[in-house]
N, C-alpha and C positions, 0 to 999 in steps of 0.2 A: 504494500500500500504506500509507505515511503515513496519506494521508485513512480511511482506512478502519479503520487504529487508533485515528485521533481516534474516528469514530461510536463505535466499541465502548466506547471509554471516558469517553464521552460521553454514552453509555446505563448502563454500570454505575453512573456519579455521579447521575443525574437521575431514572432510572428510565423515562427515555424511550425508546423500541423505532422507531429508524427503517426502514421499510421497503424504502428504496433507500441503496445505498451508493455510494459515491466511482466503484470500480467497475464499476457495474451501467451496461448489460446485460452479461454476461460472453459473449465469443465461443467462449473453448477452456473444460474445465474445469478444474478446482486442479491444479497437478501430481500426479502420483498418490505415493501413498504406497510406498517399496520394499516388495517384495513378498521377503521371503526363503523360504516355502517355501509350496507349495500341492499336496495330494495330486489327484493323479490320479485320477479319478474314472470309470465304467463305468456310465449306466443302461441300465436293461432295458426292450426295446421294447415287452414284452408288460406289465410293470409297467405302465408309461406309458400307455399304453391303458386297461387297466382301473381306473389310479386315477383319470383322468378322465372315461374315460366313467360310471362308477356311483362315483364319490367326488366331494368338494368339495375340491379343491387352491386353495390360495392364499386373500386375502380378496378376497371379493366385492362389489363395491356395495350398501351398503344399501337393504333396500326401502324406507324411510322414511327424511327429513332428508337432511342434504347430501350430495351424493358425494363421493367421495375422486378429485377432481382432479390431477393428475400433475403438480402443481405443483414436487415435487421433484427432479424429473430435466431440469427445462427452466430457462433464463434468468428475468429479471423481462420479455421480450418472448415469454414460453412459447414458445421451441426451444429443442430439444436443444441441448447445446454439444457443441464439437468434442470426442470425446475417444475413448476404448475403446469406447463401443459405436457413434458413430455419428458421421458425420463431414458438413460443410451441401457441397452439391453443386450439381447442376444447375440447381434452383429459386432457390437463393442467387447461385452464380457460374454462368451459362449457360454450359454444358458446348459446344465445337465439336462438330463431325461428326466430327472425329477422334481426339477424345477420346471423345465416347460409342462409338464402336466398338472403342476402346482398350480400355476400362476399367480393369481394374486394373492393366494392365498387356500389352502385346503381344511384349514385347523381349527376351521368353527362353522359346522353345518350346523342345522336348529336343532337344537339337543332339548332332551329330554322326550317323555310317552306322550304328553298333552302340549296341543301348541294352543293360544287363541287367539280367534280369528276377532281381527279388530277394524276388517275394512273388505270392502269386497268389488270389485266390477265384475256387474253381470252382465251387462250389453257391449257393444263393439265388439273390433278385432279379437283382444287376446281380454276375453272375462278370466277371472282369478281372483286372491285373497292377498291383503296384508295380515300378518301373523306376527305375536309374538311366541318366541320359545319359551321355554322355562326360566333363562337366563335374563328373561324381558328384550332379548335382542332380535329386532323388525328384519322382515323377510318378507320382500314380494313373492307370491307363488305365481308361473305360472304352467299351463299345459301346452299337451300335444290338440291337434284336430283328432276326431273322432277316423276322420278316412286316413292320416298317416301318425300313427304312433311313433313315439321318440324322435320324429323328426326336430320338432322344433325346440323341442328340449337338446339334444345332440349338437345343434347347430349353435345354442346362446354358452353351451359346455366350450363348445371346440373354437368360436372367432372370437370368444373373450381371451382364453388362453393365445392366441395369435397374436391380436393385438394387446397383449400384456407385454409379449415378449419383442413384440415390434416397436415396443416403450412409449404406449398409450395408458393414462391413470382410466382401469376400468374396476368393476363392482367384483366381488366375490362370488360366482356362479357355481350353486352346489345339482346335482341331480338326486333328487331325493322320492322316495318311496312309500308313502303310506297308508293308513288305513282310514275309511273317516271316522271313526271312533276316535281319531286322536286330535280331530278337530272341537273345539268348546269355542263357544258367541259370548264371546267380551258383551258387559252391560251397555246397553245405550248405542249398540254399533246401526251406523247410519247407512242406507243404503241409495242411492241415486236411482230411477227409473229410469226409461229411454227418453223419456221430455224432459231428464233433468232434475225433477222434482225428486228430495230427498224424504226416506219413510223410515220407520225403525225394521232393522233388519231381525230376519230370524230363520230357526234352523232348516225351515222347507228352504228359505234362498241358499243355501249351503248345497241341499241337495241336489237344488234345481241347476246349478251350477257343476256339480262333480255328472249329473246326468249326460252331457256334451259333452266329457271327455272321456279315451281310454282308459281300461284297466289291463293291470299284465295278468299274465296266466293268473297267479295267486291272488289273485281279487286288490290289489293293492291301487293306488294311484301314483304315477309317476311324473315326475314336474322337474320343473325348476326353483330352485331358493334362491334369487337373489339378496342379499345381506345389504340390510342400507348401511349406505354411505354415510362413513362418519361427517359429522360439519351439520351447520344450515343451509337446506337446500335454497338454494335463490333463482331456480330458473336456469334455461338454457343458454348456452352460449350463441351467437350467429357467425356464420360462416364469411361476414365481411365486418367491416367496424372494428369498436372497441366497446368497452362496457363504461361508459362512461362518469358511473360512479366508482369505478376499479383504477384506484391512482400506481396499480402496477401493469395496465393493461394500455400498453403505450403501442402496439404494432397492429394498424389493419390487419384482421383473420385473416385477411384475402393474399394475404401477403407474407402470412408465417409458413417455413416448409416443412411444418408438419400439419398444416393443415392442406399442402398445396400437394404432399405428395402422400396423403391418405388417400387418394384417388387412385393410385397405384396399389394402395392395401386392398382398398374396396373392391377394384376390380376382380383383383384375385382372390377375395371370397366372397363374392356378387353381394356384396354391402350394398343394396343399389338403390336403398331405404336411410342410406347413411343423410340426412336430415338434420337442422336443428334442432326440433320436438325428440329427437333421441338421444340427445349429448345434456350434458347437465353441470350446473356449475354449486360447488358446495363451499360455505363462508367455514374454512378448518383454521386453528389455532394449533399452531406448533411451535418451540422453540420462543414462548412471549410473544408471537408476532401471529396476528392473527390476517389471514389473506385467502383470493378466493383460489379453489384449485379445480381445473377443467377436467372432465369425465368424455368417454365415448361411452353407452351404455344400449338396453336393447340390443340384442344381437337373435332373436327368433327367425328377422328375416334377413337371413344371411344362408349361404352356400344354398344349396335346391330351398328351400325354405320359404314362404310367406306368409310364418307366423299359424296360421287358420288353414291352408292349405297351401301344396304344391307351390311354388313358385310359376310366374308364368314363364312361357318359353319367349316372350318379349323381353325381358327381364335384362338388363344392362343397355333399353333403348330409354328416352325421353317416353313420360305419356302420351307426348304431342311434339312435333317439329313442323316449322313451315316447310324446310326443304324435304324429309321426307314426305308429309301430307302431297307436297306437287307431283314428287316422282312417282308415286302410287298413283294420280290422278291422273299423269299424264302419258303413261305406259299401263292405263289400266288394268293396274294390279299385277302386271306380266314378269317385271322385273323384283322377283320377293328381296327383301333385305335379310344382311346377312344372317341375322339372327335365326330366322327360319328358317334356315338347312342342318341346324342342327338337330343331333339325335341323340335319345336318350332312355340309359338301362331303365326299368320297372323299379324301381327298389322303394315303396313308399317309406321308408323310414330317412331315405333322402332326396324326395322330391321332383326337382331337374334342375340337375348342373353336369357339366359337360365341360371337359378344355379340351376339344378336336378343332370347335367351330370357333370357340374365343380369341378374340381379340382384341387387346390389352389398349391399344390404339382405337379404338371405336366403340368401345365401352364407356357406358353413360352412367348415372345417377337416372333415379325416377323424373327430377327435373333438374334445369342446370344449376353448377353452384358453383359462384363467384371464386371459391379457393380454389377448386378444382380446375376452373377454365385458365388461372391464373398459371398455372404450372408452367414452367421452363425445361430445359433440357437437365439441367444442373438436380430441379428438384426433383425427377424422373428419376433421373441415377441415384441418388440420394436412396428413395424408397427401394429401386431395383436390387441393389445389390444388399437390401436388409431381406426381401424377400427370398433371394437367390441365397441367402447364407443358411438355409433351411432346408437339412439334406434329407434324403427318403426316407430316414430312419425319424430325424426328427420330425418328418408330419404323421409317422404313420403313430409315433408316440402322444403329439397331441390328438391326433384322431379317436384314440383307446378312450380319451378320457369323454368323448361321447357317448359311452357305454352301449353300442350299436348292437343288438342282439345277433345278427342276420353278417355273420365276418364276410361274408361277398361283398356286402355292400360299405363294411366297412373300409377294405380293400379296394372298392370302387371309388369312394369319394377321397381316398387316399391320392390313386392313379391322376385323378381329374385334376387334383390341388398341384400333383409332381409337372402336371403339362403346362397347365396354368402358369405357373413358375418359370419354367422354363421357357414362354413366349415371351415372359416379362423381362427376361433376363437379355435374351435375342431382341426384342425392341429397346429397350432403353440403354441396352449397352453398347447398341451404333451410334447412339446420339454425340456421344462424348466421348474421352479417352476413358478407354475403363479401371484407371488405376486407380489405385488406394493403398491404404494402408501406409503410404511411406517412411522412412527411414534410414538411416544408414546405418552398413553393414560392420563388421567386423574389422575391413580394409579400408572404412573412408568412404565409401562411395553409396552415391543416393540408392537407393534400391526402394522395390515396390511389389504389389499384387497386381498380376492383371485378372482382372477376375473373370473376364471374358475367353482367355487363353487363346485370345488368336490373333494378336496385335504385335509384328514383327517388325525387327528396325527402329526401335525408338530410340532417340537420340538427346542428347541433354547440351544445353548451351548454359555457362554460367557466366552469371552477373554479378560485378559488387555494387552494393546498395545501398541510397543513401535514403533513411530511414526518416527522414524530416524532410526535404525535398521529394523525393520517389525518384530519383537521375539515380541513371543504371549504366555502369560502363562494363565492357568485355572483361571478362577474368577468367582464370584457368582454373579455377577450382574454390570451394565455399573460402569467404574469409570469416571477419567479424559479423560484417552483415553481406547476405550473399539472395540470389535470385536465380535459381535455374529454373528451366524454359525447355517443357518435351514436348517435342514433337515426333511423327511418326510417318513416313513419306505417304503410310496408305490412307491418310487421312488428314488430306494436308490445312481443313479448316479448323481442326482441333490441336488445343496445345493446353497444356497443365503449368501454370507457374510454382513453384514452390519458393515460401520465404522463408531463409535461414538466420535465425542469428546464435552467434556463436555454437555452431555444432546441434541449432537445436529448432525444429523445425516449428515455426510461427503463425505460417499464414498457407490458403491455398488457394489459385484463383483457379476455375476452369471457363475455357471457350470452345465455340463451337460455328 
């Protein structure tokens, strides 16, 4: 910290503007600022929808001149740093096998014989219960459809663990089993009709509720327990802006790259629901400092899944497009889009998902979303090569933890995830040079991962560098402050800058 008030005041005298500081690269971010009040907030699903699909939310890339690079929400090594919204995981620190089927946690399902139920939705999409356990610790329940068992339970098991390990803050997702005898109605619990109108609940709406969903062989009910989230919950985040009562929430969403390359996650596990009615933001106190911390949460309708049934086989298109609407109109109907040549196994405990027909490039959100369309080449790779860090053994280990009765189709939605993957890995890793990892070796010399393995000829130019200016002259090798510059002849628009200072690597730019 010292050093770093030298720089500053070192630039206020001179007028010099150094780029890297004492601290750089930064691992966590700043402490956050206390947060003493932040209102609650309630969006509208239908709002949401129609302001994106036929409005322009947030700023968009210009068509002309530079884009707006998300240089603001990552290190001088462009990652995230640790903090509130996103935390470095698998790709960073190799997650075991029993940690990725952990994820956020394993070590408190709802305990005890009696839970009670203290909250219920009986109409829409996903009807269910809030519960307390014996412990008094809350748990949304919810279920499968009556036509596909453990789909949708399987599906919020296995993309929460994903995105845990892809260093997203998500809920605790237990798959739990039981009987309704071990349900009791809390006094005074309220219950909502379809008009909205609340009534005092009672044990027929328990029934009326467990009626609509599966039981396995032994008479039991099988669900989902989400564990709430510690904190007060305040509402959802949006996918452009800031929270404007949030004095740490300084970086348009649209414009953070973990928001810009969740779109690369979702892709590849048809999050295509990924929305802001299903992210959540919680006011937590840690450490004396109380601050909000962002969640992705819901995960029912993800990989074949939509929650209440099957997924559709639209599924990674807009609801609506003007340019598809014409092309169907104006080739009536001759020319089907790509989405519909795909095919797909029986397996009702996984819906329909397929990686034959997928592609990671043409892959939508149910409507558009400002962080998503924001993406660059930079935040593409970024997500790719976290995705690609997840070898066959480790999906097939987060897959188990969907507890899929039917191992074909375990095995199936295994296979789908390893293609998936691997389209992702072949599109976004042409975009740019696919290095990483850098370093030097043993003898001095910059060395790296190509994680692509098929980038031959790369070539390194070094620069010494003047760290208060940015004036770069030829040099033979790192000095105190140093700049090499790869390029690669098969790829002659990309190059990787690396900044060095003394023996120790500070910064990294990529182009493209």
């Amino acid at each position: 910290m010292k050093h770093f008030l030298y720089f500053l005041l070192l630039a206020a005298c001179t007028g010099a503007h150094p780029r890297f500081f004492a601290d750089d690269p930064l691992e966590r971010e700043p402490a956050p600022r206390n947060v003493d009040k932040v209102l609650s907030r309630k969006l509208s699903d239908y709002y949401d929808l129609f302001s994106h699909q036929f409005g322009k939310t947030g700023e968009r890339q210009p068509k002309s001149g530079p884009p707006i690079r998300a240089i603001a929400s990552v290190n001088t090594l462009g990652e995230p740093m640790d903090g509130a919204w996103y935390v470095k995981r698998h790709y960073y620190r190799r997650m075991s096998a029993e940690e990725l089927r952990r994820g956020p946690g394993n070590a408190n399902p709802p305990a005890g014989k009696k839970w009670t139920v203290v909250g219920a939705k009986s109409e829409g999409i996903t009807p269910g219960f809030t519960i307390l356990d014996e412990k008094k610790q809350r748990y949304f329940i919810k279920f499968d459809p009556l036509s596909n068992p453990e789909m949708a339970t399987a599906a919020d098991s296995i993309s929460s663990r994903f995105f845990y390990a892809l260093g997203y803050h998500v809920p605790e997702n237990y798959i739990v089993y039981f009987l309704p005898e071990q349900l009791e109605l809390g006094p005074d619990v309220q219950l909502a009709d379809a008009t909205g109108k609340k009534r005092k609940m009672t044990n027929r709406d328990i029934y009326e509720i467990l009626v609509k969903v599966p039981k396995t062989k032994d008479g039991k009910y099988r669900a989902t327990a989400s564990r709430g989230i510690d904190g007060k919950p305040i509402g959802p985040p949006r996918y452009y802006g800031t929270r404007k009562d949030d004095p740490n929430d300084t970086v348009p969403h649209e414009h953070r790259r973990d928001q810009r390359g969740l779109h690369v996650f979702s892709a590849w596990l048809a999050h295509d629901d990924s929305r802001s009615i299903n992210n959540f933001d919680a006011l937590v106190k840690e450490d004396g400092r109380q601050f909000v911390r962002h969640y992705l949460l819901d995960f029912g309708s993800t990989l074949g899944s939509a929650s209440q049934k099957a997924n559709s086989p639209r599924s990674g298109a807009y609801f609506f497009g003007w340019k598809t609407a014409a092309r169907q109109l104006f080739t009536l109907g001759m020319v089907p889009p790509y989405w519909a040549l795909a095919k797909y196994e029986k397996f009702p405990s996984i819906g329909l998902f397929e990686g034959d027909v997928f592609d990671p490039e043409r892959w939508v959100p149910e409507y558009p979303n400002p962080a998503f369309l924001n993406r660059l080449p930079d935040d593409e790779f970024w997500a790719a090569k976290q995705v690609m860090a997840f070898t066959d053994d480790d999906i097939r280990q987060v897959v188990a933890t969907g507890e899929l009765s039917d191992a074909k189709a375990a095995e199936y939605l295994a296979q789908c995830l390893m293609k998936r993957r691997d389209k992702i890995g072949k599109a976004y890793f042409a975009k740019v040079l696919p290095f990483d990892r850098f370093r030097f070796d043993g003898a001095g010399a910059l060395a790296w991962d190509d994680l692509s393995k098929s980038v031959d000829g790369a070539r390194v130019e070094w620069f010494a560098y003047d760290n208060d200016t940015g004036r770069r002259t030829p040099a033979q090798g790192p000095g105190a402050w140093a700049v090499a510059r790869i390029t690669a002849p098969s790829r002659p628009k990309q190059a990787i800058e690396i900044y060095v200072r003394n023996g120790t690597i500070v910064g990294l730019d990529r182009t493209w």
